[in-house]
ZAVEX-882909 format. One line per field, with one value per atom (N, C-alpha, C): residue number from 1; residue in one letter; atom name; x, y, z. Coordinates in Angstrom, 3 decimals, padded with zeros to 6 digits, m for minus. Example, Ala and Ser with C-alpha at 12.3 -4.5 7.8 and 13.67 -1.06 7.14 Angstrom:
// residues 2
i = c(1|1|1|2|2|2) .
aa = c(A|A|A|S|S|S) .
at = c(N|CA|C|N|CA|C) .
x = c(013.190|012.300|013.200|012.850|013.670|012.900) .
y = c(m005.690|m004.500|m003.300|m002.250|m001.060|000.030) .
z = c(007.800|007.800|007.800|007.080|007.140|007.870) .
END
This chain:
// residues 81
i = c(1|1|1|2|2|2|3|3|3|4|4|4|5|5|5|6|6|6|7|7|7|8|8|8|9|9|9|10|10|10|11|11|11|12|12|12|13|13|13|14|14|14|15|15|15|16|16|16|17|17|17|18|18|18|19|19|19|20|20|20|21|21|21|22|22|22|23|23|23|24|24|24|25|25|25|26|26|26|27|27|27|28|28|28|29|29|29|30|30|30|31|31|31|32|32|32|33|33|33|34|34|34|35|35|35|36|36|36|37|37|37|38|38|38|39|39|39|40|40|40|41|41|41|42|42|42|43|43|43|44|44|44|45|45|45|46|46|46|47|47|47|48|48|48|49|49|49|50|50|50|51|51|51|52|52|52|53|53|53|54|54|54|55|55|55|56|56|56|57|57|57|58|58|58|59|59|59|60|60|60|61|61|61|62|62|62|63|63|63|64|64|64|65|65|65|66|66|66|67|67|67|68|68|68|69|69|69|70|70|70|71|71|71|72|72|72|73|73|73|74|74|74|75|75|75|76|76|76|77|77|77|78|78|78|79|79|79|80|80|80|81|81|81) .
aa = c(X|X|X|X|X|X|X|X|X|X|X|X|X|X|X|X|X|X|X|X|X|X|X|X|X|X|X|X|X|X|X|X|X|X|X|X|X|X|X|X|X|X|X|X|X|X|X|X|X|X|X|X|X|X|X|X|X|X|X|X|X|X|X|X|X|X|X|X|X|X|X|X|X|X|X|X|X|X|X|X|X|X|X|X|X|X|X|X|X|X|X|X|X|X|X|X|X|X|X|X|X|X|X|X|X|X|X|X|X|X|X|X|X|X|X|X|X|X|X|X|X|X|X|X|X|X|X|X|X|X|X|X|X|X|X|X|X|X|X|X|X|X|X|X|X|X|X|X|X|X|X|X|X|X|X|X|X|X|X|X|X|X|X|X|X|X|X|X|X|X|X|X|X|X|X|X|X|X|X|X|X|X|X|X|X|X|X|X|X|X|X|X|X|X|X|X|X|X|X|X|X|X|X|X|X|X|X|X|X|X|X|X|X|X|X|X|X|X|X|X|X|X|X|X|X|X|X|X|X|X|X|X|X|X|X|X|X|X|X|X|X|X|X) .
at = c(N|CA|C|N|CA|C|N|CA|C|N|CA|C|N|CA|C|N|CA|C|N|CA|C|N|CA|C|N|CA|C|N|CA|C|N|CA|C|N|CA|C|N|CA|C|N|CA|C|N|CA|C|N|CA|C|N|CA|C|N|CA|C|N|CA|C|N|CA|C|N|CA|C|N|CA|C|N|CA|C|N|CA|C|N|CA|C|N|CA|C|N|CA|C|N|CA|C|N|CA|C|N|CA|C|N|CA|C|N|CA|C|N|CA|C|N|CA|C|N|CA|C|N|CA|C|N|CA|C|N|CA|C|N|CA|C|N|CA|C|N|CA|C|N|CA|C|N|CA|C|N|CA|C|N|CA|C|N|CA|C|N|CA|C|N|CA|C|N|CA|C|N|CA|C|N|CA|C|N|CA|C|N|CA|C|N|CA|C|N|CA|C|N|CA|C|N|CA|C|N|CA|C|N|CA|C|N|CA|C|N|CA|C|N|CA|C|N|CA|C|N|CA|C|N|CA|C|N|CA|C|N|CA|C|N|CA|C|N|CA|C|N|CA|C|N|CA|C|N|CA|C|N|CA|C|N|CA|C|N|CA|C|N|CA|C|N|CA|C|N|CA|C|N|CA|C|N|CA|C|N|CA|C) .
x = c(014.007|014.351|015.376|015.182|016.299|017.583|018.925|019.975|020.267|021.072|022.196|022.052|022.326|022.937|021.362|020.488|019.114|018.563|018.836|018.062|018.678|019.752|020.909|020.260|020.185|019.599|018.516|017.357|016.022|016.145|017.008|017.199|017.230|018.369|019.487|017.673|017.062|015.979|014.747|014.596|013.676|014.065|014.900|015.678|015.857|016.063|016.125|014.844|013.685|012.572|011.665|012.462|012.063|012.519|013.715|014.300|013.363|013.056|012.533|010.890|010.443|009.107|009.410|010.162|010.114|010.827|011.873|011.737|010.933|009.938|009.145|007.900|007.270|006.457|007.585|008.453|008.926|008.274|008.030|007.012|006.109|005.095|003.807|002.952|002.800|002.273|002.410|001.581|002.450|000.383|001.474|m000.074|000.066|m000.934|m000.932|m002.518|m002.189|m003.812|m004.316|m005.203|m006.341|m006.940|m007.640|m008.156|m008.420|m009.486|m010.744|m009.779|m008.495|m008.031|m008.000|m008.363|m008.101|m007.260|m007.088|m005.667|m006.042|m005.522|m005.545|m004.685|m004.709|m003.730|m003.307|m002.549|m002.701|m001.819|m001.990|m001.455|m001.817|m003.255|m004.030|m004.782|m005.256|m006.004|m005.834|m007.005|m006.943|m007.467|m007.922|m008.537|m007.674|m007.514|m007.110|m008.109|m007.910|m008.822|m008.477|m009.590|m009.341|m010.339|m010.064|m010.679|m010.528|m011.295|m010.863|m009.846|m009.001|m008.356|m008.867|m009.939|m010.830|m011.264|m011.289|m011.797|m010.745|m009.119|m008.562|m007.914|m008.203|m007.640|m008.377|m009.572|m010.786|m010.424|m010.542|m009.797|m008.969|m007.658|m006.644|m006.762|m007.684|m008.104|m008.485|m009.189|m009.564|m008.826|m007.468|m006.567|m006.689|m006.494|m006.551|m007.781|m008.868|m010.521|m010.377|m009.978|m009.839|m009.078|m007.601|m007.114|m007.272|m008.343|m009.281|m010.308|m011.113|m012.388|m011.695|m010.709|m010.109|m009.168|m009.018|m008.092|m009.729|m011.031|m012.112|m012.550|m012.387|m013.305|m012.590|m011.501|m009.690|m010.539|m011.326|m011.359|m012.692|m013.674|m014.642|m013.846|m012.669|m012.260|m011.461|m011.611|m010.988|m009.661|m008.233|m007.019|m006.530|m006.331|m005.933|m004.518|m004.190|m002.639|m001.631) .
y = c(020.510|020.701|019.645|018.994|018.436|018.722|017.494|017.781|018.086|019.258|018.908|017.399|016.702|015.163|014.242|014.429|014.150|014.831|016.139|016.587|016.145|016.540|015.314|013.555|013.219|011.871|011.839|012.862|012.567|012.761|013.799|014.484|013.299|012.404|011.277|010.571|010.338|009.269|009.826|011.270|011.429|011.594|011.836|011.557|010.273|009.121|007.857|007.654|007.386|007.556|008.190|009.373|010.148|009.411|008.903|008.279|006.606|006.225|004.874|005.174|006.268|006.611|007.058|007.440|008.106|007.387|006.238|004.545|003.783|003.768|003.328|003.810|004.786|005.301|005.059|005.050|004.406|003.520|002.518|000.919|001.614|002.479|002.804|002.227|001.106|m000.083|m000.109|000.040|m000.925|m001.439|m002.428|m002.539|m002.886|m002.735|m002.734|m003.576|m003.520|m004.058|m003.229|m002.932|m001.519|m002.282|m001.210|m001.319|m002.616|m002.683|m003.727|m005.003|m005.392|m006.792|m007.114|m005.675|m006.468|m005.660|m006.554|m006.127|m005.207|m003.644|m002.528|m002.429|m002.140|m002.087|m000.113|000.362|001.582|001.896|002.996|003.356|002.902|002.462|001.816|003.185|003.951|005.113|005.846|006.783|007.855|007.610|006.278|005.698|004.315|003.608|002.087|001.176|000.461|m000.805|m002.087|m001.992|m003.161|m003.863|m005.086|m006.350|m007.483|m007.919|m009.181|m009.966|m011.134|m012.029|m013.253|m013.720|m014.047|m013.453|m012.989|m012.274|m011.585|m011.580|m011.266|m012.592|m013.765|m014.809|m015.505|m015.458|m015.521|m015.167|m013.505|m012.460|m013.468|m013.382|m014.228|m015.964|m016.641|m017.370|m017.049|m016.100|m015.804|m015.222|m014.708|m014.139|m014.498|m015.712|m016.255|m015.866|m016.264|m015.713|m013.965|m013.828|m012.042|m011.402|m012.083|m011.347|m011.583|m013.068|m013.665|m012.602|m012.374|m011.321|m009.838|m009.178|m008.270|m008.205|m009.013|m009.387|m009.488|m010.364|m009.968|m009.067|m008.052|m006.921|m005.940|m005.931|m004.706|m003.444|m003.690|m002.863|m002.188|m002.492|m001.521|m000.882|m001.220|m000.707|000.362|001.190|002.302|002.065|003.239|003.057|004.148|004.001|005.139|005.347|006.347|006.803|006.888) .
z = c(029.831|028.432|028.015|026.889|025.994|026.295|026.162|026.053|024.344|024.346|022.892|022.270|022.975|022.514|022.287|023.868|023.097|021.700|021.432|020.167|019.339|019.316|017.573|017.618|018.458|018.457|017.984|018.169|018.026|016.335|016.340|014.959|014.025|014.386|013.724|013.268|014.269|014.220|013.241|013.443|012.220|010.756|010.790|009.170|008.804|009.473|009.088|009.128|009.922|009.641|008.136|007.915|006.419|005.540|006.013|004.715|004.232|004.932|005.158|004.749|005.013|004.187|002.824|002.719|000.915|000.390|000.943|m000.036|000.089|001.061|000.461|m000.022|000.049|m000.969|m002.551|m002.476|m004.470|m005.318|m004.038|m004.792|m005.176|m004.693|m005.110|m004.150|m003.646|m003.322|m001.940|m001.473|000.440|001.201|001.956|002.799|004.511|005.402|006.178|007.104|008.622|008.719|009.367|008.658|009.271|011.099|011.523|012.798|013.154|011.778|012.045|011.756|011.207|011.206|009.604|008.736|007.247|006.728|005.427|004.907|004.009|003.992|003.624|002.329|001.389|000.328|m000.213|m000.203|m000.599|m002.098|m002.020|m003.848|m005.259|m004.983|m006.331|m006.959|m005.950|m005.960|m004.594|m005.136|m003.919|m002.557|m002.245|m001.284|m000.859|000.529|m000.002|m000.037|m000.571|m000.822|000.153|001.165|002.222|002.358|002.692|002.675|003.553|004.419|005.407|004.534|005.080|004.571|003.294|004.000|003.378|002.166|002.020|000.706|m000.057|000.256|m000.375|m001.174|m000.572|m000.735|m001.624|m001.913|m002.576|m003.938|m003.482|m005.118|m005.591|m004.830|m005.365|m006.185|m005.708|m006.525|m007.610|m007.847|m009.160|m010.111|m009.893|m010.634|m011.840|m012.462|m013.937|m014.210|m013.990|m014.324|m014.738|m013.676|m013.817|m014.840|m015.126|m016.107|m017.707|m017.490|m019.050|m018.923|m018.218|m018.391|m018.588|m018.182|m018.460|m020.320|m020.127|m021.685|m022.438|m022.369|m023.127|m023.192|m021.939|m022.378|m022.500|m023.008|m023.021|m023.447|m024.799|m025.505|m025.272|m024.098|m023.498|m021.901|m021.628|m020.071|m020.480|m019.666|m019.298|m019.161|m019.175|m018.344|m018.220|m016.778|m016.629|m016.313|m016.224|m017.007|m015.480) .
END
């Protein structure tokens, strides 16, 4: 069984741990690399959205393209709240 001094320690470590998850769940935003080696994005929705490198880098080229076709079509897209 545990010492006193081991359980306050373990204690000390899951509260800093808690604390370090619920700042960062604040961003909304975080990402990570899933199993397979791509980059996972979470807090867009109820799912994350992952994608090899490649293809996020790709997206990212297109940023300007994307936010001209979004600014043309504002007023048929959805938003959600």
């Amino acid at each position: 069984m545990a010492s006193e001094d081991e359980l306050k320690a373990e204690l000390e470590k899951l509260k800093a741990e808690n604390a370090a998850l619920k700042s960062r769940g604040s961003k909304g935003v975080s990402m990570k690399v899933s199993e397979k080696g791509g980059v996972s994005v979470y807090g867009l929705g109820r799912f994350p959205v992952t994608l090899y490198m490649e293809q996020w880098l790709k997206l990212l080229d297109l940023a300007d393209d994307l936010r001209a076709f979004i600014k043309e079509n504002e007023g048929r897209l959805k938003k959600k709240a």
